[in-house]
C-alpha positions in Angstrom: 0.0 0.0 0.0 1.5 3.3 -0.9 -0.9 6.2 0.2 2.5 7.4 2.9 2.1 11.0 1.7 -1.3 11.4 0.0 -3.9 13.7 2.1 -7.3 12.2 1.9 -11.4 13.9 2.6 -13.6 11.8 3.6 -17.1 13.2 3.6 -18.9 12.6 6.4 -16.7 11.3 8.8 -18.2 12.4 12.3 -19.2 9.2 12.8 -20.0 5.7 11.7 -18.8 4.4 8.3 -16.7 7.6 7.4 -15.2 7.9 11.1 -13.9 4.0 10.1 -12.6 5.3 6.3 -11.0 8.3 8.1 -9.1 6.1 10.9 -7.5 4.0 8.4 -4.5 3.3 7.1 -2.0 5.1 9.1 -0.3 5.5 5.6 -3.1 8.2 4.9 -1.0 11.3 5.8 -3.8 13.3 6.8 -7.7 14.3 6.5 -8.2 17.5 5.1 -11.5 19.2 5.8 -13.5 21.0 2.5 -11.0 24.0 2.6 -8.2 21.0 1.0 -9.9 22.0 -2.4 -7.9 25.5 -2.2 -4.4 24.2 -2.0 -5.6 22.0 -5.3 -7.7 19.2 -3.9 -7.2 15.5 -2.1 -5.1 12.8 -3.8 -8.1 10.6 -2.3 -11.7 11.8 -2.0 -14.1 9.5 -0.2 -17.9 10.5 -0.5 -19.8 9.4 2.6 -22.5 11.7 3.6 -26.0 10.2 3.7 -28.8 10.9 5.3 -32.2 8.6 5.3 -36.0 9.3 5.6 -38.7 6.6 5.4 -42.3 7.0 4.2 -44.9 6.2 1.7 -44.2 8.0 -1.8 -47.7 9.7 -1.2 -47.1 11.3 2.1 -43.0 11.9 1.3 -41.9 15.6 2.3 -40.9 17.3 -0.2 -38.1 18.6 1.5 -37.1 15.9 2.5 -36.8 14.3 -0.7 -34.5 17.6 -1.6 -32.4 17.4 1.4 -32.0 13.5 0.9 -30.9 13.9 -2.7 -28.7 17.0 -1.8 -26.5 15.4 0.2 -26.9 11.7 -0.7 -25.8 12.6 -4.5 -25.3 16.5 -5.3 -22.9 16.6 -2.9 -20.6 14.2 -4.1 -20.7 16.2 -7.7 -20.0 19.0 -6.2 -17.0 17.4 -4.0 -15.9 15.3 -7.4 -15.8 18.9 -9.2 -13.5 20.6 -6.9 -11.3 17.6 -6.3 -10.5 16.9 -10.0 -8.4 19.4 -11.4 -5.8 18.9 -9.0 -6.4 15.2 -9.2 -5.4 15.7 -13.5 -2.5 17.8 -12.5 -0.6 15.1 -10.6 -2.3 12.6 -12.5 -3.6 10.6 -10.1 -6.6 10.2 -8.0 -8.9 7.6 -6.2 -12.6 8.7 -5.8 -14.3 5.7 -3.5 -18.1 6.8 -2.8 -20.0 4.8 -0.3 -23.2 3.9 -2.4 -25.7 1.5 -0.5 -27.4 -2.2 -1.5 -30.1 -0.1 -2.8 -28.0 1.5 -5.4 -28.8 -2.0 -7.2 -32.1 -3.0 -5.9 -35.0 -0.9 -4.2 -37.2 -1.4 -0.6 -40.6 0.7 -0.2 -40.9 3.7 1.7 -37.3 4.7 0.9 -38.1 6.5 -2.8 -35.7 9.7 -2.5 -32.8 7.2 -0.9 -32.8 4.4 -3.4 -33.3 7.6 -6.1 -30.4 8.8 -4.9 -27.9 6.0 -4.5 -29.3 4.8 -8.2 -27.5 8.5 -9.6 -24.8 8.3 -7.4 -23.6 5.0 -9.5 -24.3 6.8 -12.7 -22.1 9.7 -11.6 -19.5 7.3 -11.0 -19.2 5.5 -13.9 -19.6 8.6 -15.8 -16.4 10.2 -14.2 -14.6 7.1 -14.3 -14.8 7.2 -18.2 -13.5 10.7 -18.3 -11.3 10.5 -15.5 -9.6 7.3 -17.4 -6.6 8.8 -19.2 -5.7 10.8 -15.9 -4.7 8.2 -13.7 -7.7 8.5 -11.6 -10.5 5.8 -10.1 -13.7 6.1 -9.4 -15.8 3.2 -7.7 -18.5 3.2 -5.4 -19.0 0.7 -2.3 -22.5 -0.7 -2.2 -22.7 -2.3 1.6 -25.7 -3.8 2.8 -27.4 -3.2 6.3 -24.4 -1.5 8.4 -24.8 -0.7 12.3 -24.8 2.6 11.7 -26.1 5.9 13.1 -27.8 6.4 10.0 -29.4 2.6 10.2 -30.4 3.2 14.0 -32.1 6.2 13.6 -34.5 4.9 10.7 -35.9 2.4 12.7 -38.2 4.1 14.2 -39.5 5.5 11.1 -39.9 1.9 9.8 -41.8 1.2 12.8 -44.2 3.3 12.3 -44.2 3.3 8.3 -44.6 -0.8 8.9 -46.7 -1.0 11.9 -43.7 -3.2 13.5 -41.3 -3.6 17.0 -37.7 -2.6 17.1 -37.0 -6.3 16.8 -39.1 -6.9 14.1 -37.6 -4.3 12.3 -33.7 -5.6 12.9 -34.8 -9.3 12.5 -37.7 -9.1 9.1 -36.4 -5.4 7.5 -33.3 -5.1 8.1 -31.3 -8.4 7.9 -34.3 -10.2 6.3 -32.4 -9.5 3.0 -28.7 -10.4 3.8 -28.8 -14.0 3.6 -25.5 -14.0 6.3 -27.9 -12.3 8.9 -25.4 -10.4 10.1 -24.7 -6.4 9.8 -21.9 -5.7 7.9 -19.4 -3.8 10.0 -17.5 -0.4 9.3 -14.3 -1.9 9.8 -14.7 -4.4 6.5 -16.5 -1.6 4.4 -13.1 0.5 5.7 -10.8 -2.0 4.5 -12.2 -1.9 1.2 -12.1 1.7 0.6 -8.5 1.8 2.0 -7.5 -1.4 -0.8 -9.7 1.2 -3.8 -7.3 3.9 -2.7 -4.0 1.7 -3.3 -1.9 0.9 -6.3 -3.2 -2.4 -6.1 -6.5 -1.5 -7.8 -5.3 0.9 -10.1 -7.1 -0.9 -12.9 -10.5 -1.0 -11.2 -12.3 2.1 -11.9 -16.3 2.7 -12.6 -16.7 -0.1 -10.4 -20.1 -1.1 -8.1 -18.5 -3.3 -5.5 -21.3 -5.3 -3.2 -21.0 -6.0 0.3 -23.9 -6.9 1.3 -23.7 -10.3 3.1 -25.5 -11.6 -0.3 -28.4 -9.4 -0.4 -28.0 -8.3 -3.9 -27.1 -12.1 -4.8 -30.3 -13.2 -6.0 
């Protein structure tokens, strides 16, 4: 692994699967905040910010639709547009965004988030096709159900959308899909975004990599 020297931003990264990203490798030299895009950009941007609402399509907010798709997929454009040019001018670059198991297949109640993750692969493969000749990736990590802040706090909203109990909702929602029945952990989904950002997959770019215990198996 030879990222000794390369700053990374990893969107995000308060908590959860980005706190994971940003902890490792202690190769990564540092993680620069938004401000990295004035001294030229990250060698490695990581898009992680997501945010989650259930409810039926008819009774959706409308801003909620708007703030999901925001930051779920406009802000990884806008972070992909600022972190490029300097990406082209050392020519190279590793762009990992943290897509979801429903960037491939869709669950009710969750229209703006599956919506989202959907144009978030598109985006990717799009700027892996340009970004080709450069010397930069771009791939996107689809996990399944991860024990998450994010995961936790839509629970409740499933309750309710669902008419179920906190156990019902872990046991028949969330892991009912993942034929391993287990949550994926940050640490794995970590891993992978630290191998994405390595020499070692240099030639895997526009990439949708599942880990997802299986879920999207089928």
């Amino acid at each position: 692994m030879t990222l000794k020297g390369k700053s990374a931003l990893v969107t995000g990264s308060t908590s959860g699967i980005g706190l994971g990203i940003a902890r490792r490798p202690a190769e990564i030299a540092a993680l620069v905040g938004l401000a990295a895009t004035a001294f030229g950009g990250p060698d490695i941007l990581v898009n992680n910010a997501g945010i989650q609402h259930v409810s039926p399509i008819e009774d959706f907010p409308i801003d909620k639709w708007d703030r999901i798709v925001a930051i779920n997929l406009s802000s990884a454009f806008h972070a992909i547009r600022a972190a490029v040019p300097g990406m082209k001018a050392r020519n190279w670059g590793r762009i990992v965004s943290t897509a979801s198991a429903h960037s491939l297949v869709a669950s009710p109640f969750k229209a703006a988030y599956v919506a989202a993750k959907h144009g978030l692969v598109g985006l990717t493969k799009t700027v892996a096709l340009e970004l080709a000749p450069h010397g930069v990736t771009a791939n996107c990590i689809s996990p399944g159900y991860v024990w998450t802040p994010l995961v936790e706090k839509q629970i409740p909203d499933t309750m309710k959308a669902r008419g179920l109990t906190k156990e019902q909702v872990i046991g028949d929602v969330l892991l009912q899909a993942q034929p391993t029945k287990q949550f994926v952990t940050v640490e794995q989904v970590a891993a992978l975004a630290v191998f994405l950002a390595g020499d070692a997959a240099s030639q895997i770019t526009g990439a949708n990599i599942s880990m997802d215990g299986g879920w999207t198996a089928a």
